[in-house]
PAKOL-729773 format. One record per atom (N, C-alpha, C, CB): x, y negated, z negated; residue in one letter. Coordinates in steps of 0.1 Angstrom, whole numbers, plus 5000, padded with zeros to 4 digits. Glycine has a CB too. Example, Ala and Ser with C-alpha at 12.3 -4.5 7.8 and 13.67 -1.06 7.14 Angstrom:
# PAKOL-729773
513250574922A 512350454922A 513250334922A 511350454910A 512850224929S 513750114929S 512950004921S 514150064943S 
END
This chain:
# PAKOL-729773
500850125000X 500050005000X 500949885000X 499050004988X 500749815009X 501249645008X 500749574998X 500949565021X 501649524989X 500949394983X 501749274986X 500849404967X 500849184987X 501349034988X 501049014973X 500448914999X 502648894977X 502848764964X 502048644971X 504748714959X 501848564963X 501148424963X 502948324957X 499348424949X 502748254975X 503948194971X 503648054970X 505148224979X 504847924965X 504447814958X 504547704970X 505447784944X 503047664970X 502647594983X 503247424983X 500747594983X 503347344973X 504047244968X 505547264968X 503547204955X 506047214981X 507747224981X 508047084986X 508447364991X 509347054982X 509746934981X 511346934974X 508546854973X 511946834981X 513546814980X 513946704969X 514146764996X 514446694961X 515546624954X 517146604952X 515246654944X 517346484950X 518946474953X 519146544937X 519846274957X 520146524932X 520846554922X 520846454910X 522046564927X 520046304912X 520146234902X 518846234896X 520646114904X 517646274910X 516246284908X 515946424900X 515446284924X 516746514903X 516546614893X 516746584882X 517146724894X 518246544877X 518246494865X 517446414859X 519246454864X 516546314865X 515246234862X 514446304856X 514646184873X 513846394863X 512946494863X 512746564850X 513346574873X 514046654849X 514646744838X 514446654822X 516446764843X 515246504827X 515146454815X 513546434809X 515846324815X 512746384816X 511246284816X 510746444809X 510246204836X 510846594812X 510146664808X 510846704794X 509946754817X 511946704793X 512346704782X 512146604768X 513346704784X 512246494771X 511546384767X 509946384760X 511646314778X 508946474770X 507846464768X 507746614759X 506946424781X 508146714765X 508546794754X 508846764735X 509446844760X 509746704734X 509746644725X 509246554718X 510246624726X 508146444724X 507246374721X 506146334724X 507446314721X 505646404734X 504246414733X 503046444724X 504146464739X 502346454722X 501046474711X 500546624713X 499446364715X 500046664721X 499446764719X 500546904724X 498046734727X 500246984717X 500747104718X 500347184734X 500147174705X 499447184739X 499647214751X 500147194764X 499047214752X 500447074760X 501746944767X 502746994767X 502046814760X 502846994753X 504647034752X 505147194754X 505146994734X 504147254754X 504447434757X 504247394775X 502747594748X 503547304783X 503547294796X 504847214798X 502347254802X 505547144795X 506547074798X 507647164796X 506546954792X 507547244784X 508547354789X 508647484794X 508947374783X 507447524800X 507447604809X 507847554823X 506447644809X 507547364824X 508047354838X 509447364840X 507747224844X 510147334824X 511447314829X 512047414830X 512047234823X 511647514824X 512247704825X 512147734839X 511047834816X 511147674845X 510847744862X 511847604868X 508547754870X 511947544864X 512747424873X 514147524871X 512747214863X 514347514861X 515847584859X 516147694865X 516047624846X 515147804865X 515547864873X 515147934885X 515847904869X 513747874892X 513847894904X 513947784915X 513047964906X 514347654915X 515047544922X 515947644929X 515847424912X 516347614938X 517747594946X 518447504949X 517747644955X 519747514944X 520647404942X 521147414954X 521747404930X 521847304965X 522347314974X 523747224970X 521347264985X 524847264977X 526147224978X 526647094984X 526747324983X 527147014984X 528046944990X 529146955001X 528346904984X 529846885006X 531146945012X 532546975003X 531646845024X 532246874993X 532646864981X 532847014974X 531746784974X 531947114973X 531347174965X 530247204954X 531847164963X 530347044949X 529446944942X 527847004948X 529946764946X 526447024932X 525447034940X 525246934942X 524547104938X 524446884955X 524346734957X 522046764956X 525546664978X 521746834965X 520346894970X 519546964960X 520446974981X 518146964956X 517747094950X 516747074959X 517447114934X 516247204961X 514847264968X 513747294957X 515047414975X 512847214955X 511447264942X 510147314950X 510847094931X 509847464948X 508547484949X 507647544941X 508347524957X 506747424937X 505447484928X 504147524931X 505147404918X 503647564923X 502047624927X 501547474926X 501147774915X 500347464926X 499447354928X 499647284917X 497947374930X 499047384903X 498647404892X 499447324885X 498647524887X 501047394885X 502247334880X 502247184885X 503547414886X 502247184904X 502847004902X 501946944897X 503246904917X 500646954888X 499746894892X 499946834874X 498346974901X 500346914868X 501046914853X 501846834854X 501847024847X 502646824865X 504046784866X 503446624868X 505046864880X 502946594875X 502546454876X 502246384867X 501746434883X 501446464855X 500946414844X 501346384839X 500546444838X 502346484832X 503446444825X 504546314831X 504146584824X 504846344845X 505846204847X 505146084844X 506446164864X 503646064848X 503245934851X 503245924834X 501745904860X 502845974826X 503145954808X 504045904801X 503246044801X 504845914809X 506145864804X 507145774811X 506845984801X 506545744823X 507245614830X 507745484819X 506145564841X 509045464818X 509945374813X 509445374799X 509945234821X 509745514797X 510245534785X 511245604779X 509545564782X 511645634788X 512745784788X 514345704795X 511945964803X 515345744787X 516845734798X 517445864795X 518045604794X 517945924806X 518646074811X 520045974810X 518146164831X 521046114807X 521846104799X 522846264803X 521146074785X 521546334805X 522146544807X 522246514824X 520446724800X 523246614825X 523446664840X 522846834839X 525446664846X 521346804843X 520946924839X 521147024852X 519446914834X 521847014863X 522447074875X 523647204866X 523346914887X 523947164857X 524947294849X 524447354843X 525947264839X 522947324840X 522347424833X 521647524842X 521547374824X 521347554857X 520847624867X 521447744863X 521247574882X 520547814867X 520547974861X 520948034877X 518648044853X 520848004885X 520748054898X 522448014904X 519147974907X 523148134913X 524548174915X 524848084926X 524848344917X 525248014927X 525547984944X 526948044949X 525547804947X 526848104963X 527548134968X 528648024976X 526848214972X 530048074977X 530847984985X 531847944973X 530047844993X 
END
């Protein structure tokens, strides 16, 4: 029997400083937001950010690119959470070292 997966229809590119944006704002809201369902969704995004992104390389070496794709559900969290916390948050982590995922080369 064949089974199909249901793959993540919301895909979309970030440089390397927008991830770190990203990474921070959920971390951030993780940590201070109000409601508990927030903060268990802000860190589930960032567990799937971490590790199913794909980091892309530079010529450098350096990742410069990530590849993000979420289900609906997720970006739709994801928005929530950013718009909540606009200019309130300053990043500080290079969360690109924390990628769980091997790159080759």
């Amino acid at each position: 029997m064949i089974e199909y997966y249901k793959k993540p229809t919301v895909k979309f590119i970030v440089n390397k400083g927008n991830f770190n944006k990203l990474m921070g704002i959920l971390t951030f809201q993780e940590e201070n937001i109000i409601t508990q369902e927030w903060k268990e969704s802000a860190t589930k995004l960032k567990e799937l950010l971490l590790r199913y992104s794909l980091p892309q390389k530079d010529e450098e070496g350096e990742i410069s690119i990530i590849d993000i794709a979420l289900f609906q559900k997720e970006a739709a969290e994801m928005i929530v959470l950013l718009l909540s916390a606009l200019d309130r948050v300053q990043i500080d982590e290079d969360y690109t070292k924390l990628m769980t995922i091997v790159i080759g080369g």
